[in-house]
C-alpha angles and dihedrals in degrees: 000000000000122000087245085059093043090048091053098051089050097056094037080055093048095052097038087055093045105055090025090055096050084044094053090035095047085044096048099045086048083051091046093052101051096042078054094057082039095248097109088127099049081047099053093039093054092047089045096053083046101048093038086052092051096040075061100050094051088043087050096053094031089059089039091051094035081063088060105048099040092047088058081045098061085052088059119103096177140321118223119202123197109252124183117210107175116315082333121110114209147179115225120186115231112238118261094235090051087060089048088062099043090056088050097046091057097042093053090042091048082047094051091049098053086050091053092048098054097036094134085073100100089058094048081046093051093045101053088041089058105031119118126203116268091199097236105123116186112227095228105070104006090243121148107238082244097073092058093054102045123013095029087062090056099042094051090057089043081060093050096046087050086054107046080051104056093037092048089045083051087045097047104038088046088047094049095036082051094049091046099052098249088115121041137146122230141141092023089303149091124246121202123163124222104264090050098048096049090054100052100043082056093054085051096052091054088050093060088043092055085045095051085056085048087058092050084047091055104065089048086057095055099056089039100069102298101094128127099269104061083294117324128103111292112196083252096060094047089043102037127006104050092051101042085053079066104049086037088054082057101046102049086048076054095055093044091054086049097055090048079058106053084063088085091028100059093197111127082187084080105038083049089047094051101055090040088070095039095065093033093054080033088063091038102054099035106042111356102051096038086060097034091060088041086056105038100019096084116202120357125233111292094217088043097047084046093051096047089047093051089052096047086046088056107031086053100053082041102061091053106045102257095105100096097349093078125081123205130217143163111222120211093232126160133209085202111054138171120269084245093054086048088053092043088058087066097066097033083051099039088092098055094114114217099211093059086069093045100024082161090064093057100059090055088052093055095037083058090045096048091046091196111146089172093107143000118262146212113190131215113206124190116185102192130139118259121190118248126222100256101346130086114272117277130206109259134193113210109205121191112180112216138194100260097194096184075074092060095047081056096046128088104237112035113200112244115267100261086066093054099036095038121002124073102295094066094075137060111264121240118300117246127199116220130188107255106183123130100232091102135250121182087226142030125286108210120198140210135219127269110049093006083226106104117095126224134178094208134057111290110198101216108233118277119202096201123031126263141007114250102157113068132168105241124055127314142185119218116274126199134234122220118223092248094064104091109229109257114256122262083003130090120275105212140261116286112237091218124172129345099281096048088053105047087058085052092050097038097055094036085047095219109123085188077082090069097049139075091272081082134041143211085252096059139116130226120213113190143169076019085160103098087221093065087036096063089031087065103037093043117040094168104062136059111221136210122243107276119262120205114235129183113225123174093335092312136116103240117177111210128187133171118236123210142192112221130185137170098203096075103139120258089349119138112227134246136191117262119175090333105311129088114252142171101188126053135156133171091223103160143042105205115191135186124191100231091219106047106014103237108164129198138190113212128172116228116232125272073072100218121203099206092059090044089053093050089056097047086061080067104050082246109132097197107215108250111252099245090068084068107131114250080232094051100039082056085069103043110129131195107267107261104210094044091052092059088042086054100038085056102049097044086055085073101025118031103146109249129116092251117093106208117141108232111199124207101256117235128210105208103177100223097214111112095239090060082040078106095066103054117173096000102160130246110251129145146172117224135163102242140144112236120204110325093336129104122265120279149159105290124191107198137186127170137222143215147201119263099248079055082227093125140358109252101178155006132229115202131174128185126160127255124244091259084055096256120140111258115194129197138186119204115187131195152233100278107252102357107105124051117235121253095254081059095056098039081061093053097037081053097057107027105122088229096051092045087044088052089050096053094046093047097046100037122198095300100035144101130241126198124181122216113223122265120260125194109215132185106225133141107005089315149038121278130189130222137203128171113199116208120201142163124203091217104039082195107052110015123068118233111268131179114276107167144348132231125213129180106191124149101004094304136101132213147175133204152124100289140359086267103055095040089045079053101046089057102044081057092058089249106141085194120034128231124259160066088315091050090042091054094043090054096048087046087050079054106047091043091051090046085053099048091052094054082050097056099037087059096050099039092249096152094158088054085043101055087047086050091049097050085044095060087044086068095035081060107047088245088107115129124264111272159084112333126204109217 
């Protein structure tokens, strides 16, 4: 054996160990994970059907290409290849069986890389195996919409598989025939022999046959979400383009029966003739002729246009479950309300918690409280309503500081490994409950379990059963557990780090060599994939889940999250954007939890129980828990699905049932002030404990909407969950006319003199100021708006806190240190209330105007003199007698 030959196997060995290796070490700690949860033949089942799919798949292609190749290889006489020996220059011929092998390298690598490329097959297989009818049958094509989520996705990529196929056979047989001489150009002309010509218009045949599927395809497409109006049906689809998908699919099965014929004809006039048509007539059904009507066309027919739109309507709100889930009802709300129903705003809005609006605010504020600089943190802050001992329930927030290690990466000195993986910083520090009304305290009130209803100045760490937290909700490195740290009970217990060669696969697919030296022993644990949203990633592939919230249930940290199942294929439905991507279809199908101590992690459906959704998890060895077995506890804290809610309240802007035919927008609250310039259009939604109508209180989450010109609101959509833990949607709509929109009243709130004044006195010269964003709420016979306004004397060294709060509410304005005493103020026909806020606002209009005044008076300003006079005169209570704007 040469040294060249010697040198080849070893780097074929070294690269074949090296990616091998990462790709058993990455499979058996996956496998070790998961035996570890108890899930090892779920697990197995799942990477078999996978593997075995896939194994398919490469077979499939290699046989497909091998017929290729071989079939260029039988063409073949002999292949000479240039040979020096000595000063000699030879042709040597190239073995027949060396050519055999060539031939059947390429067609298994062509075949690999097919396999690699679709590698998302087995999912789409799975899906349309395990989908069940949802029995909504569009009324087009007579398809279930079933069919649109689940089989239509696999059939598409069916389709593309076919295709590549069939271009890349048509690319590979006309290279080799090219490079072998079967196929040459001389004397103006193309030469092709027999056996070159018959395979490839063979190939070609099978492409128009797999066009002509594409075609067929296509109509169901465009049913299926890829119309003309951001989804739905258009008149020219329904007038064009589906059927011209069906008289293209004929004609493309014409022109392969047309190329199958040209074999005996031997005339390439025709074959060039054919497919000539095919993509003229192609270009002319599918995108020329669709414009050209829409252009020429005029106006469509009314009863047409009205049909289409009823069934987008429908098919909208259906797709995302608002087509019988949402109740409609006018309210008999006032713009103009009674002094007692003013009053009476301060106690319906005392539970609107700031903080739900700036969570961000709050973590700095707790960072500053608990004054530990040990260690970097991310915060996870939950705002829900926990009920009191003896007292009505309050709104909460639930913080649990976490190691943020992206904060370490960032800092000058690291701490050693063994303090991240092991030590205290590994895991999440100890959950706190603060107050979280809106009725305004300069600093943070910290509770206490049980009763969440004793006040503290100072951090409370809420009560653990079983030691430390070692799930959290950001991201997280593996930690490891030492032997005398007993398992956690009904949680795993970790993987056990073993011998060497157990440990080098941990270590090469984690990627953390600390794991093969002394810093670890045989007698450790391995905790891995310890975020809940990798962990749920990983257990639940079918499913997109929401970002964890921490509950407190029976004294223990309990990380919640809603799961959904999105598509964009639901029939005649317009699309709308859901975390970033365009969908029809969404449900919240699913309520995942892990205990934050022991990991125990649970499936649950929520009720209504789909199953669609149940179905989808069988495919992955995944048995959901019904929903009625639900905990009382944990249905308490059920909240509405966030990300649902902003999915429904835009599409109900645009399609919310009703004969109509006006057009709703989702209002947007853009402060105006240049600090909040970076937040344009946010929109202005808000949870608040309220009872709506004749119901109980409960956790609403509320967003309004306005007309399309934005000149009024016109309803609100609000969305709480039922006792038994199912969405319930409402839309309230209001008085027509009779409410600004949020955008309006962030313009007056921006430039009301007590709000600004509010602003100045709470900042001071050397502070910050953040504004929350406005929220329109129905309380007490009208709509009031809210806005909290954060601020922090020393914008270096002090967090924001909240300082005031602003409400509009029956025509008035006014500005104070919580909802009550502003609710109060106005009822007692003050525009601005009384307090340490106004008496500071009054003293900061003073100093300004004085300032402006000195100003003036340096530069010779005398026009700006005399309106800073004027202004100190009314900082000062020396104003004239007369009419005073609020």
């Amino acid at each position: 054996m040469t040294r060249r030959r010697v040198a080849g196997y070893a780097v074929a060995a070294v690269l074949i160990a090296l990616f091998g290796g990462r790709w058993v070490a990455i499979r058996f700690t996956e496998a070790s994970w998961f035996a570890d949860l108890g899930l090892a033949g779920p697990y197995w089942s799942r990477q078999l059907n996978d593997v075995g799919w896939q194994l398919a798949l490469a077979a499939g292609a290699a046989l497909w290409y091998a017929a290729q190749t071989f079939a260029v290889y039988r063409s073949i006489g002999a292949v000479h290849l240039p040979r020096r020996v000595g000063d000699l220059e030879i042709a040597e011929a190239v073995p027949r069986r060396t050519l055999r092998w060539i031939a059947l390298g390429l067609a298994l690598l062509l075949g690999i890389v097919t396999a690699v490329t679709f590698a998302d097959l087995p999912d789409l297989i799975t899906l349309a195996r395990h989908a069940t009818p949802l029995g909504f049958r569009e009324p087009v094509l007579g398809r279930d919409a079933s069919f649109y989520l689940a089989t239509l996705p696999l059939l598409e990529t069916l389709h593309l598989i076919a295709l590549a196929l069939v271009l890349f056979g048509v690319f590979v047989a006309g290279a080799l025939y090219t490079l072998t001489g079967s196929i040459t150009y001389g004397s103006r002309r193309l030469k092709v022999t027999p056996h070159a010509r018959i395979h490839l218009v063979v190939l070609l045949a099978c492409l128009a046959l797999v066009i002509a599927w594409g075609f067929q395809l296509d109509a169901y497409g465009i049913v299926g979400g890829g119309g003309g109006a951001n989804g739905a049906l258009t008149p020219a689809d329904r007038a064009i383009r589906l059927p011209a998908s069906a008289a293209l699919a004929a004609l493309a099965l014409v022109v392969a029966a047309g190329t199958v014929a040209t074999l005996r004809l031997k005339r390439a006039g025709v074959l060039l003739a054919a497919w000539a048509t095919l993509a003229v007539v192609a270009v002319l059904g599918r995108f020329a002729a669709p414009y050209l009507w829409e252009a020429w066309h005029g106006r469509p027919d009314p009863e047409i246009t009205l049909a289409l739109g009823q069934w987008a309507d429908r098919y909208s709100r259906a797709g995302l479950g608002v087509l019988d889930a949402v109740s409609e009802e006018r309210l008999d709300l006032r713009a103009v309300v009674p002094d007692d129903s003013v009053r009476a705003l301060g106690q319906e809005l005392r539970g609107v918690s700031p903080w739900s609006l700036e969570p961000g605010l709050l973590e700095a504020a707790l960072d500053a409280a608990l004054a530990d600089s040990a260690r970097p943190r991310s915060w996870t802050v939950t705002v829900d309503v926990y009920a009191s001992t003896g007292a009505p329930a309050r709104p909460v927030a639930i913080a649990v500081p976490e190691t943020d290690p992206l904060g370490f990466e960032r800092a000058q000195r690291r701490p050693d490994w063994t303090a991240l993986h092991r030590g205290p910083l590994s895991w999440a520090g100890e959950p706190v409950a603060v107050a979280a009304e809106g009725d305004g305290a300069e600093s943070l009130v910290f509770l206490s379990r049980p009763d969440l209803a004793t006040g503290s100045p100072a951090p409370v760490p809420l009560a653990r059963a079983a030691g430390r937290i070692r799930y959290v909700a950001h991201g997280a490195d593996p930690a490891v557990v030492g032997p005398d740290e007993a398992a956690p009970p009904a949680g795993p217990a970790g993987l056990r780090l073993g011998g060497l060669l157990r440990r080098l696969l941990m270590a090469w697919a984690l990627q953390s060599p600390p794991l093969l030296d002394r810093r670890t022993s045989v007698a450790d644990r391995l905790l891995i994939w310890r975020d809940v949203p990798r962990r749920l990633e990983r257990l639940y592939p079918f499913a997109s889940f929401d970002a964890p919230r921490a509950v407190m249930l029976g004294g223990r940290l309990v990380w919640v999250a809603d799961g959904y199942v999105a598509s964009e294929r639901f029939p005649l439905a317009d699309h709308v954007t859901w975390n970033g991507d365009a969908v029809s279809y969404l449900r919240a199908a699913f309520v995942a939890t892990v205990d934050a101590v022991t990991g125990q992690t649970r499936l649950y459906l929520r009720p209504p129980d789909l199953a669609f959704a149940a179905g989808l998890a069988a495919g992955y060895g995944t048995t959901p828990l019904p929903s009625d077995s639900i905990g009382a506890d944990l249905r308490a804290h059920l909240d509405y699905p966030a990300q649902l809610f902003t999915a429904q309240v835009e599409m109900l802007a645009r399609h919310r049932g009703d004969a109509a035919g006006e057009r709703w927008v989702t209002a947007a609250a853009a402060p105006e002030d240049a600090k909040n310039a970076e937040r344009p259009g946010e929109t202005a939604s808000v949870q608040a404990p309220l009872a709506l109508g004749a119901g109980a209180p409960a956790l609403w989450r509320l967003a309004p909407l306005a007309d399309a010109a934005g000149n009024a609101l016109v309803a609100i959509v609000a969305g709480a969950a039922r006792p038994d833990g199912a969405p319930a949607l409402r839309l309230l709509r209001l008085p027509a006319g009779q409410f600004p929109t949020v955008a309006a009243v962030a313009s007056r709130f921006a430039s009301a003199p007590a709000v600004v004044a509010a602003v100045a006195g709470a900042a001071g010269p050397e502070g910050a100021v953040r504004r929350s964003v406005v929220c329109a709420l129905p309380a007490a016979g009208t709509v009031a708006y809210l806005q909290f306004l954060f601020a922090s004397q020393r914008r270096t060294q002090d967090p924001l806190m909240l300082r005031a709060t602003a409400l509009l509410a029956d025509g008035r304005l006014g500005v104070g240190d919580g909802v009550a005493s502003v609710a109060e103020a106005l009822a007692a026909g003050q525009g601005a209330p009384a307090g340490s806020v106004a008496a500071a606002a009054s003293l900061t209009e003073a100093r300004a105007a004085f300032a402006a005044l000195d100003s003036a008076s340096r530069h010779g300003d005398w026009a700006g003199f005399a309106r800073a006079y004027e202004a100190l005169r009314r900082a000062l209570g020396n104003a004239p007698a007369g009419p005073r704007r609020p």
